[in-house]
C-alpha positions as CSV (number, residue, x, y, z in Angstrom):
1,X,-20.7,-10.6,-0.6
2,X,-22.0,-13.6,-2.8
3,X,-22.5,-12.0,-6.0
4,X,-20.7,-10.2,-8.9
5,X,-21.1,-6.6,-9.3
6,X,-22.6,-7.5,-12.7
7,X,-25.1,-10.1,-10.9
8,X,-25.8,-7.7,-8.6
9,X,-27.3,-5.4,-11.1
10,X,-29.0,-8.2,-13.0
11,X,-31.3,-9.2,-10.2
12,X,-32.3,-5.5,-9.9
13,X,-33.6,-5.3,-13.3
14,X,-30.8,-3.1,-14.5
15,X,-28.7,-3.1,-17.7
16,X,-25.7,-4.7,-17.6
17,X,-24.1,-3.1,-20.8
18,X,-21.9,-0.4,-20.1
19,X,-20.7,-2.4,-16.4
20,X,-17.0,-2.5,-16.0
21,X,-16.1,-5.8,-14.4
22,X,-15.2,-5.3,-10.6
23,X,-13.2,-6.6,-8.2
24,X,-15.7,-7.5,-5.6
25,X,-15.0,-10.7,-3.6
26,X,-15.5,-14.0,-5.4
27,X,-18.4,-16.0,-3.2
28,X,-15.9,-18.5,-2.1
29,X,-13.4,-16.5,-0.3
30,X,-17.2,-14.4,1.2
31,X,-18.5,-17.9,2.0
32,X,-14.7,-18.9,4.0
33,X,-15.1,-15.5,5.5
34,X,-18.7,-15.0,6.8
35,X,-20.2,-16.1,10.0
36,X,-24.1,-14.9,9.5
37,X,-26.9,-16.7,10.3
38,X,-30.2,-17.4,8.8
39,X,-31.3,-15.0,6.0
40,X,-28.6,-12.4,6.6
41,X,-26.4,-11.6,3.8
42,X,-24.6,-8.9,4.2
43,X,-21.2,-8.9,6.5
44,X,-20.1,-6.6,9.5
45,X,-17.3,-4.4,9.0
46,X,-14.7,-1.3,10.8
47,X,-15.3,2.0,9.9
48,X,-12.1,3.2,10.2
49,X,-13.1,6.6,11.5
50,X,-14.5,4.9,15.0
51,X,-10.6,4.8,16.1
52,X,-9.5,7.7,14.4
53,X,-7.0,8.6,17.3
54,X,-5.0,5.8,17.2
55,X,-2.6,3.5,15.1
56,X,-2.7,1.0,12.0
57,X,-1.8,-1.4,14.3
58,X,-4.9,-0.4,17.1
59,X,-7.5,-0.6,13.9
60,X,-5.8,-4.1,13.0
61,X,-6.3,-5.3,16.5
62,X,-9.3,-3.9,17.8
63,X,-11.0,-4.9,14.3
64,X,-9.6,-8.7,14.9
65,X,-10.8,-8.8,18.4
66,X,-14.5,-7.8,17.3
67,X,-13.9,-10.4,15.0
68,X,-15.0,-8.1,11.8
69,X,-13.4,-9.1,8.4
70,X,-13.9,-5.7,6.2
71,X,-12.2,-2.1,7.1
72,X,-13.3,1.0,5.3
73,X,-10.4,3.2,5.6
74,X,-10.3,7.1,6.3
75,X,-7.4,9.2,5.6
76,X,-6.9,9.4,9.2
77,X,-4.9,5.7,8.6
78,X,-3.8,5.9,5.0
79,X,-3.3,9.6,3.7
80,X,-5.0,10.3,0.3
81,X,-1.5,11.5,-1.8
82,X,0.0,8.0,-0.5
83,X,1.9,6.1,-3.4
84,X,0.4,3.0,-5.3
85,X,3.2,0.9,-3.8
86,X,2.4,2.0,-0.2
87,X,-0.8,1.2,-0.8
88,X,-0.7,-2.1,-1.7
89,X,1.5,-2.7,1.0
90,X,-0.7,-1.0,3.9
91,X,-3.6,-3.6,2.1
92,X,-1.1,-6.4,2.6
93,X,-1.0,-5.6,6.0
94,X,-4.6,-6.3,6.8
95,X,-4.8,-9.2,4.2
96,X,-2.5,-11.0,6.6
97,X,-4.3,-10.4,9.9
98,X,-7.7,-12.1,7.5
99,X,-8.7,-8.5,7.2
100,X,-9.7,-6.6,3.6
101,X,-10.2,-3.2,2.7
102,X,-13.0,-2.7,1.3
103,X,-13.6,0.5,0.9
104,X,-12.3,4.1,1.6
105,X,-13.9,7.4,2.8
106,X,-15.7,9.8,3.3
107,X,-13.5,11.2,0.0
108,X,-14.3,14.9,-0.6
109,X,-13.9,16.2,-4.0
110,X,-14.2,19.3,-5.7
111,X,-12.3,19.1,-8.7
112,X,-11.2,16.5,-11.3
113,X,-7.8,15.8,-10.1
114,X,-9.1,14.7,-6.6
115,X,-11.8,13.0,-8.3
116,X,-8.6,11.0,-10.6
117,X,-6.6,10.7,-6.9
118,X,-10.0,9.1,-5.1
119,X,-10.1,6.3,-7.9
120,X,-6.3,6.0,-7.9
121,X,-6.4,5.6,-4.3
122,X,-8.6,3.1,-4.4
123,X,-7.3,0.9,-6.8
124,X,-4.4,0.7,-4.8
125,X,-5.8,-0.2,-2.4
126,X,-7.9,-3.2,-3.9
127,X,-11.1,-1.4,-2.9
128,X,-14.5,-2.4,-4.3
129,X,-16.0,1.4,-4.0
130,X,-15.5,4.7,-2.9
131,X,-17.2,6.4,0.2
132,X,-17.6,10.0,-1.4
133,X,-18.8,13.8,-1.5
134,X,-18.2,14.5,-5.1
135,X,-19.7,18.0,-6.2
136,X,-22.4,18.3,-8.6
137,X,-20.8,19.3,-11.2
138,X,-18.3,16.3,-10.9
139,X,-20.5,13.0,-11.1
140,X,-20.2,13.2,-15.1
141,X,-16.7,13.1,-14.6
142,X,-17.1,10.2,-11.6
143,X,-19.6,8.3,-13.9
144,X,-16.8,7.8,-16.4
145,X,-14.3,7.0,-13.4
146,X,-16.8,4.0,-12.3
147,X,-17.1,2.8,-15.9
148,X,-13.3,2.6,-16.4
149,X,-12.5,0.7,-13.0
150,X,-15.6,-0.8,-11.7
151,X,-15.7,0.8,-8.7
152,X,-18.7,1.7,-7.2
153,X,-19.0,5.6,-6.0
154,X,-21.0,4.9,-2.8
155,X,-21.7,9.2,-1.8
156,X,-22.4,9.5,1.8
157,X,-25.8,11.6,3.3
158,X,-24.5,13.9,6.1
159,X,-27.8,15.3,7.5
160,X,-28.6,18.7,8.3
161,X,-26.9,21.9,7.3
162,X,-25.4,19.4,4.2
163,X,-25.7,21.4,1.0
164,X,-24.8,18.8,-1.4
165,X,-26.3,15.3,0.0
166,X,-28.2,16.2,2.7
167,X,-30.5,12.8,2.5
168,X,-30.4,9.5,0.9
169,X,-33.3,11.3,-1.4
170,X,-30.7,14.4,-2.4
171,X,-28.7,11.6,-3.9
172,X,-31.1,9.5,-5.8
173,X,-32.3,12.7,-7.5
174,X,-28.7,13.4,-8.5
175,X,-28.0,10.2,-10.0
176,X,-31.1,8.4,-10.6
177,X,-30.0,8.2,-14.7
178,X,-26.6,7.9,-14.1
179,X,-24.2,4.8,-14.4
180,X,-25.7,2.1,-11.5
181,X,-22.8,2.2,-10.3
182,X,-23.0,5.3,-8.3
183,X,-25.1,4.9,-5.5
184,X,-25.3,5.7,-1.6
185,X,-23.4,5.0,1.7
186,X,-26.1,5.6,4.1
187,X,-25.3,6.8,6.8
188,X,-28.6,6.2,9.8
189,X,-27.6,8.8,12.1
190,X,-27.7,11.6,9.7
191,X,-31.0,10.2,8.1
192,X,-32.8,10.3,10.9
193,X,-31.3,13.6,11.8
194,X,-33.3,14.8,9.0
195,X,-36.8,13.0,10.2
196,X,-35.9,10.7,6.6
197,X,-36.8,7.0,7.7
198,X,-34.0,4.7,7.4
199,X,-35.8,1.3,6.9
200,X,-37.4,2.6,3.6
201,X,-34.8,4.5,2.3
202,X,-33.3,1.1,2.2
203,X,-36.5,-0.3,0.3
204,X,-36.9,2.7,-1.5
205,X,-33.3,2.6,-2.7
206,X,-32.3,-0.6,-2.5
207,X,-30.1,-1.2,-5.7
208,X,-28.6,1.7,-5.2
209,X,-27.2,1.2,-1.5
210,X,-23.6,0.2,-1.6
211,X,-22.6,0.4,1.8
212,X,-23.8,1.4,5.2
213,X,-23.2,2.7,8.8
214,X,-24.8,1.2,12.2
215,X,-25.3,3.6,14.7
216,X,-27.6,5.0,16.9
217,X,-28.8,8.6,17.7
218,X,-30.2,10.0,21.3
219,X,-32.6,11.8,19.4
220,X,-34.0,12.2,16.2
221,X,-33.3,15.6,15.5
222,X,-30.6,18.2,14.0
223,X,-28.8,18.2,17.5
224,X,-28.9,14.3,17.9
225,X,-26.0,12.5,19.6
226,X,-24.5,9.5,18.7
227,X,-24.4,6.5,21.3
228,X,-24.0,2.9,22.2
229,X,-26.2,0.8,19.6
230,X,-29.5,-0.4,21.2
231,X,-29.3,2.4,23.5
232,X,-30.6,5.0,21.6
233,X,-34.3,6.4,19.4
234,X,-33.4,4.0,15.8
235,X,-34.9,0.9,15.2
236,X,-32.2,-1.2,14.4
237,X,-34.2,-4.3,14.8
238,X,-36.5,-3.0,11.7
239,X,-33.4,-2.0,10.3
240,X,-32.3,-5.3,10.0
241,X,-35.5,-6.8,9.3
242,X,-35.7,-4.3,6.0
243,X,-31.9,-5.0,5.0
244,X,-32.8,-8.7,5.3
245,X,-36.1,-8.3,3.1
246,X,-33.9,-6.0,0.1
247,X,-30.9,-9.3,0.6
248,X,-28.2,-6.5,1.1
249,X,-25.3,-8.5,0.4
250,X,-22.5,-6.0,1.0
251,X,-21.3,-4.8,3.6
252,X,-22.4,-3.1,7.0
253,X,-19.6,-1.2,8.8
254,X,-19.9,0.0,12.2
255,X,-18.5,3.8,12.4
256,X,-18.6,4.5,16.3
257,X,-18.1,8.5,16.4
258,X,-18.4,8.9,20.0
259,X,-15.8,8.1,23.2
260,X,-13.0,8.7,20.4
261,X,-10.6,8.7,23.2
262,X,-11.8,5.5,24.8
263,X,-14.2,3.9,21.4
264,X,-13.4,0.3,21.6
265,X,-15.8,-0.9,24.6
266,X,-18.5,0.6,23.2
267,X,-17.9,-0.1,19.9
268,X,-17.5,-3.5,21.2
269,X,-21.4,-3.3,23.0
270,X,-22.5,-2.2,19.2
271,X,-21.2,-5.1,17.4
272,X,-22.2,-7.2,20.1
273,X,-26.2,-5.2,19.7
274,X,-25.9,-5.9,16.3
275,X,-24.6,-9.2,16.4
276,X,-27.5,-10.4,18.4
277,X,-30.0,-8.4,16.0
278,X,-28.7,-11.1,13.2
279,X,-28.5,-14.2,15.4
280,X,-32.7,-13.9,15.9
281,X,-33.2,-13.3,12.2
């Protein structure tokens, strides 16, 4: 990630008034970390969620051996009422092993106080945004939240039967004249679960896309399966192309939701899909 939160913006055309600072990684410590090639910005990270069965210490190793530098952490790992000191020390943890958290989610919240808990968390944590579900009636209260820490609310589409954020769209039209720094985690699977094209939601949305999940689907449709990337109906080869054409500079996690007793060899076969996606770009 080689710009500021603040730069980001700039180059989008947006105002940069009312930005908190943030704690997104400085571009030397990105350029140290990142092995991408050609005209692909963004990095490769763990979804914490894909090994959701096992230990801290299986996320630290399987995430090392794919040779990924960036965890988003669920509450599977790190529960949400954990102490500030823990915290830091579970970061610590992962900073050692040339790991950082970047991120943490899918948060729900449904009142203030677990809005005030989500951004707590977080800043324990050293994390630049916030995979969450906030309600409707809640993203006045999250708006103040991002302008006080700098932390980016990244809300997550879940597809189908999803009441509150159904689509990338669903979002947008929530926060389209809020703070820019609530924006969208999208998630591919459940967009094209919902016939919603994922290649231009990212050009539709692009300064508004914070973080995202590679995957593929069996089918596009409500009752679509998740499988081995490559294997599946999405184009991840346009999906790349479109993330190289916005320069998405953040990161691109990898949440494997299937073989959750057994994830890591085909979680291995999707970084290695994706991997090769980059390397021809």
């Amino acid at each position: 990630m080689n710009l500021t939160r603040r730069a980001f913006f700039a180059t989008a055309g947006m105002t940069t008034a009312t930005i908190a600072s943030s704690n997104i990684l400085s571009s030397e410590a990105s350029a140290q970390e990142k092995s991408k090639s050609g005209n692909v910005l963004f990095d490769l990270g763990t979804a914490s969620y894909s090994f959701r069965k096992f230990s801290v210490e299986k996320l630290i190793e399987w995430t090392k051996r794919a040779d990924l530098k960036y965890v988003s952490i669920k509450d599977f790992h790190l529960p949400l009422n954990t102490g500030d000191e823990e915290c830091a020390r579970f970061s610590e943890r992962f900073q050692e092993a040339g790991i950082k958290v970047y991120s943490c989610g899918v948060i729900y919240m449904n009142d203030e106080k677990s809005v005030e808990n989500a951004f707590r968390y977080a800043q324990a944590l050293g994390c630049v945004s916030i995979v969450g579900v906030p309600a409707w009636d809640l993203l006045p209260f999250v708006e103040k939240k991002v302008k006080e820490t700098g932390i980016l609310m990244a809300i997550h589409n879940h597809g189908p039967g999803d009441k509150l954020y159904p689509s990338a769209a669903s979002i947008m039209e929530k926060v389209k004249d809020m703070d820019p720094g609530i924006g969208i985690t999208l998630d591919i699977g459940h967009s094209v679960r919902i016939n919603e094209d994922p290649a231009q939601v990212i050009r539709d949305f692009a300064p508004r896309i914070f973080d995202f999940h590679f995957k593929d689907m069996d089918k596009a449709a409500p009752e679509g399966k998740g499988v081995i990337c490559g294997r599946g109906v999405i184009d991840l080869p346009g999906l790349v192309d479109a993330l190289i054409e916005i320069g998405y500079n953040r990161v691109a996690s990898f949440e494997y939701e299937i073989d959750e007793d057994d994830p890591f060899p085909g979680f291995m076969a999707s970084v290695g899909y994706i991997r090769g996606l980059c390397e021809r770009s």
